[in-house]
C-alpha positions in Angstrom: 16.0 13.9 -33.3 17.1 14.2 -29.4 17.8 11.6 -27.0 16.9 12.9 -23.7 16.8 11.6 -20.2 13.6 10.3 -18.7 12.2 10.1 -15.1 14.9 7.9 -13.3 16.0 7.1 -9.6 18.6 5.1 -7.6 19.6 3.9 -4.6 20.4 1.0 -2.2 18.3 -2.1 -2.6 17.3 -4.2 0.0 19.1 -3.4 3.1 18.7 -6.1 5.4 18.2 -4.6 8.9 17.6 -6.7 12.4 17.6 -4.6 15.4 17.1 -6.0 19.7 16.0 -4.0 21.9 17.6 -4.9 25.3 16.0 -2.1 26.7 13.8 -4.7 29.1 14.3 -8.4 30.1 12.1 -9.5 27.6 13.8 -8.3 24.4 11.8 -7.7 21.1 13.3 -8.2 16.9 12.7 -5.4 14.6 13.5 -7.4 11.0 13.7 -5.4 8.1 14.2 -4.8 4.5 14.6 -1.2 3.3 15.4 -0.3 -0.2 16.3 3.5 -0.4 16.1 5.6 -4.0 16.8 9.5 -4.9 15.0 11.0 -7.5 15.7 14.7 -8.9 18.2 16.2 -11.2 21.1 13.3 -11.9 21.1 14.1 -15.6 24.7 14.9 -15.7 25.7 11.6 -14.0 23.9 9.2 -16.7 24.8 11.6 -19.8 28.4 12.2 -19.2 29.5 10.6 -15.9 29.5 13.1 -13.8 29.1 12.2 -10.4 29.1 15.4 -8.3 25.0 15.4 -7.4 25.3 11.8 -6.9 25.1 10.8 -3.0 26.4 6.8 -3.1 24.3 3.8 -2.3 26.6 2.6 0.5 25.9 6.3 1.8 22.4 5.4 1.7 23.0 1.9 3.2 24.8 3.3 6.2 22.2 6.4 6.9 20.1 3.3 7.2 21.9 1.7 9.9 22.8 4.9 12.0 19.5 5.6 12.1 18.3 2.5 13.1 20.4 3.0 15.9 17.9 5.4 17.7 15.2 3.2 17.4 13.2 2.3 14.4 9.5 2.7 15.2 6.8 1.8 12.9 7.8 0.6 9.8 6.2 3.6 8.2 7.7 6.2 10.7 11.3 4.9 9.6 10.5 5.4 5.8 9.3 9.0 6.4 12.6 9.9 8.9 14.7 8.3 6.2 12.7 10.0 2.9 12.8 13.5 4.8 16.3 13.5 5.6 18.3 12.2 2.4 15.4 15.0 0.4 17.1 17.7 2.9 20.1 16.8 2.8 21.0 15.8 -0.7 21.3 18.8 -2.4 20.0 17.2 -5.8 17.2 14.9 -4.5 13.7 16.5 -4.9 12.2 13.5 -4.3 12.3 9.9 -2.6 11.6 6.2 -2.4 11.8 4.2 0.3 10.4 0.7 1.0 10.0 -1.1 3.8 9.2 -5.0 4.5 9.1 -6.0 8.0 9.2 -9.5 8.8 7.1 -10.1 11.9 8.7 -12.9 14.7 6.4 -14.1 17.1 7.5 -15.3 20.6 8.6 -19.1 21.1 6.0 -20.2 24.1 6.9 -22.2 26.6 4.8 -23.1 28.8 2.3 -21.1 28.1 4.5 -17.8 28.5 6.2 -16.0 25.6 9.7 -16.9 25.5 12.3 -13.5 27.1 14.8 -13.9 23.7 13.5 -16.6 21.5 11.5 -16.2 18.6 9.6 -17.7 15.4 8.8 -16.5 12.0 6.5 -17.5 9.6 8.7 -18.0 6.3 6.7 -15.6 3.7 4.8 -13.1 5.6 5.3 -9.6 5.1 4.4 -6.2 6.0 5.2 -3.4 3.8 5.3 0.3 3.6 6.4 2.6 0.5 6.9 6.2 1.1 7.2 9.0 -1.7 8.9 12.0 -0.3 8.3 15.4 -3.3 10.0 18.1 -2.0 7.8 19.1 1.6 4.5 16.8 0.7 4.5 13.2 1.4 2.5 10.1 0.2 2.2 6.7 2.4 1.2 3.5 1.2 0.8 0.5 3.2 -0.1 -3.5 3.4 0.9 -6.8 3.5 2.2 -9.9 0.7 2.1 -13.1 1.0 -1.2 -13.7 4.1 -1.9 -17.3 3.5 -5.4 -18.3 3.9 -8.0 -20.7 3.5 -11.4 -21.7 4.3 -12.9 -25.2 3.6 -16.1 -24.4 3.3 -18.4 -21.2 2.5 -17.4 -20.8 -1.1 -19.1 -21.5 -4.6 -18.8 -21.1 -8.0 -21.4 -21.0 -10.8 -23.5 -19.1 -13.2 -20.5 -18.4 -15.4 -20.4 -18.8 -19.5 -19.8 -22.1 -20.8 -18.3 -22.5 -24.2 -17.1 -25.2 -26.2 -13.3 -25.1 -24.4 -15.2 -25.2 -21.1 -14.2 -28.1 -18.8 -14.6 -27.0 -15.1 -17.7 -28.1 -13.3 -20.0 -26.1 -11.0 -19.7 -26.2 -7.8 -22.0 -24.7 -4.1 -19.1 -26.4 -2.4 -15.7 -25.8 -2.8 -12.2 -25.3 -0.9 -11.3 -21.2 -1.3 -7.6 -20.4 -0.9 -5.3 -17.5 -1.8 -1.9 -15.6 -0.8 -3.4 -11.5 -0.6 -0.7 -9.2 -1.1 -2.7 -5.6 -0.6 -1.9 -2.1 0.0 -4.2 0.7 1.1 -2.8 4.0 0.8 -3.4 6.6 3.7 -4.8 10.3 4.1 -3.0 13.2 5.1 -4.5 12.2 8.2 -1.6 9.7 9.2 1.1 12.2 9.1 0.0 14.0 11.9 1.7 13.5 14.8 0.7 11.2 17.2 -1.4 8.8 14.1 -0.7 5.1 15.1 0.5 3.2 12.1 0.7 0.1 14.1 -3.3 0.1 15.1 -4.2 1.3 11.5 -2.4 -2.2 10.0 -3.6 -4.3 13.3 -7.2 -2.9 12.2 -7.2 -3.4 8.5 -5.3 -7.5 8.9 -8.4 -7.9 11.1 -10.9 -7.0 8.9 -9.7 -8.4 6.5 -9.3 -11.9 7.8 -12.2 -11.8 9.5 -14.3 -11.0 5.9 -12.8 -13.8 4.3 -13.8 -16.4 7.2 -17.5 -14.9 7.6 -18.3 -13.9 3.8 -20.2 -16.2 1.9 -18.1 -16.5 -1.2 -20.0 -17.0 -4.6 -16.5 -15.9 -6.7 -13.3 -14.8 -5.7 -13.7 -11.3 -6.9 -16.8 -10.8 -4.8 -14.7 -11.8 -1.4 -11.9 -9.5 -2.5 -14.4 -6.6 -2.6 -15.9 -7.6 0.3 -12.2 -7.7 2.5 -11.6 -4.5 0.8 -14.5 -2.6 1.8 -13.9 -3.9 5.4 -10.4 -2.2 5.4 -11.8 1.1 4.6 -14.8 0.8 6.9 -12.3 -0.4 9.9 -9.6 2.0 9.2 -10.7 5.7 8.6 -7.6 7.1 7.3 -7.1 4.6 4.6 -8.6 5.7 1.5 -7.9 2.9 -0.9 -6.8 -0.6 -1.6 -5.3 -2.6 -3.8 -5.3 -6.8 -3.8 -3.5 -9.1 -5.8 -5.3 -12.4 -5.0 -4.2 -15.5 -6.7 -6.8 -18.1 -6.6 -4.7 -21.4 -5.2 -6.9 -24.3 -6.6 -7.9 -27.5 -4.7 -9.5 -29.8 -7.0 -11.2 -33.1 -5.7 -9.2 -35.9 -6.9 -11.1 -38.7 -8.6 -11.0 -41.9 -6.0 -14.0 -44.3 -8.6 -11.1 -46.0 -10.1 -10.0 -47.3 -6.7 -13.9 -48.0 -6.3 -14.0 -45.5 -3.2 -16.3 -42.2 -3.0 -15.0 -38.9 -2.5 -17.3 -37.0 -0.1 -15.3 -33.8 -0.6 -12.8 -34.7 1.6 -9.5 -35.5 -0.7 -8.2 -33.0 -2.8 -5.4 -31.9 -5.1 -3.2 -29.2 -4.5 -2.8 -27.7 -7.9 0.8 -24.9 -7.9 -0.1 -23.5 -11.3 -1.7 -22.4 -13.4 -3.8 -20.1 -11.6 -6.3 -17.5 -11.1 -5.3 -14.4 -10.7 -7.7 -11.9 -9.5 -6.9 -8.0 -8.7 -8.9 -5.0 -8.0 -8.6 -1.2 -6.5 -11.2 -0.4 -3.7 -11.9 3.2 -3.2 -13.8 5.8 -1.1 -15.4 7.6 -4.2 -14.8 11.0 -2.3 -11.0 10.2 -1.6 -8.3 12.9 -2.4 -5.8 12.4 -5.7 -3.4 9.5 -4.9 -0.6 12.1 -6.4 2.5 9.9 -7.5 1.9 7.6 -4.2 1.2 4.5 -7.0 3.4 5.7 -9.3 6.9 3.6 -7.5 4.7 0.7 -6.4 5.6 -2.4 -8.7 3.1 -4.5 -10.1 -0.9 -4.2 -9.9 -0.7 -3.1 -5.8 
């Protein structure tokens, strides 16, 4: 019997990255989170410690920061600058990693104008972005984790099987809530010059939001198909998605033994246990998704 090396990478994990621009009186906040890995031929390094193909992690880390300096750009533009270079530069690498989590600030108003150099964030939000660099091709995958939302009416539940562990009652009225983490992954079409990453991920929070406020909701999984379609109709170069959707229950707290009524209007925020619903939506005459899923953790 051998004992061989499988597929394996490395890298810098989660650079923390905050640029200004001071270019203008009214300054803008690029916050970041990059995480850079190397794949290709390291055998040597985990079978006998040799470290002669092996660029280091703090190498990574400061190629991060020097090229930061220039600008940054679209979270997506920075992961392909950074995947290209460290492939054609590091004489081993045949491949790379590189994700990217932007944490959006808003301006501070005050009164009614955006604040010049003050700013708020909203504490979970994220956009991401994981590139896959092999050799001259490249593979983009995009979304956000951790949108927030809720709508307090417009949502039901029923017609499901009942058995004798069965305890939840049917509802045509019910509060829907959920954190979406989703990634679409992009054409060949975005890597042409010019392609605006910015628009594509403006266009595809819209439709999404917008589905789960208008939709009719009769389950969960039927609105996350619904917000899924509507980022492939709104954004053409997006060929599919992935959502994680927890389902964040409200249940209507019981106010008969305090001899009041509950008219739907006092509920219980349960934290867990939870629903957890998660689904790929796809243009059935998309290309291969290559390894573009293959570095992505968890369902999307």
């Amino acid at each position: 019997m051998a004992i061989v090396l499988g597929p394996n990478q490395y890298g810098k994990a989660e650079v923390r990255l905050v640029r200004v621009d001071r270019s203008s009186p009214q300054h803008s906040i690029t916050d970041l989170t990059v995480t850079t890995q190397l794949r290709g031929d390291f055998t040597a390094c985990h079978t006998t410690g040799d470290n002669a193909a092996v660029l280091p992690t703090d190498s990574q880390k400061n190629t991060v920061y020097a090229f930061a300096r220039d600008g940054v750009g679209q979270p997506e533009e920075f992961a392909l600058r950074l995947g290209r270079h460290f492939v054609a530069s590091a004489d081993a690498a045949t491949g790379a990693r590189i994700a990217v989590d932007e944490h959006p600030w808003a301006r501070i108003t005050v009164d009614g104008v955006g604040h010049d150099h003050a700013f708020t964030r909203a504490a979970s939000l994220r956009r991401t972005t994981v590139v896959s660099i092999e050799d001259d091709r490249a593979w983009v995958v995009s979304g956000v984790s951790d949108l927030v939302v809720l709508k307090s009416t417009g949502s039901e539940f029923h017609g499901y099987p009942h058995d004798r562990y069965t305890t939840l009652a049917e509802t045509t009225e019910r509060i829907l809530a959920t954190a979406v983490t989703a990634r679409w992954r992009y054409t060949d079409e975005a890597l042409a010059a010019g392609f605006d990453f910015g628009a594509a991920h403006a266009g595809a929070m819209r439709a999404m939001t917008e589905t789960f406020a208008t939709h009719h909701s009769l389950a969960l999984q039927q609105t996350l198909f619904a917000m899924g379609s509507a980022v492939l109709e709104q954004v053409p170069a997006a060929v599919e998605v992935r959502l994680s959707m927890p389902n964040k229950h409200h249940f209507l707290v019981d106010l008969a033994p305090f001899g009041l009524d509950n008219p739907n209007e006092v509920y219980f925020a349960a934290d867990r246990p939870y629903g957890l619903i998660e689904a790929s939506v796809a243009r059935d005459d998309g290309p291969k998704p290559g390894p573009a899923w293959d570095f992505v953790a968890g369902f999307c």
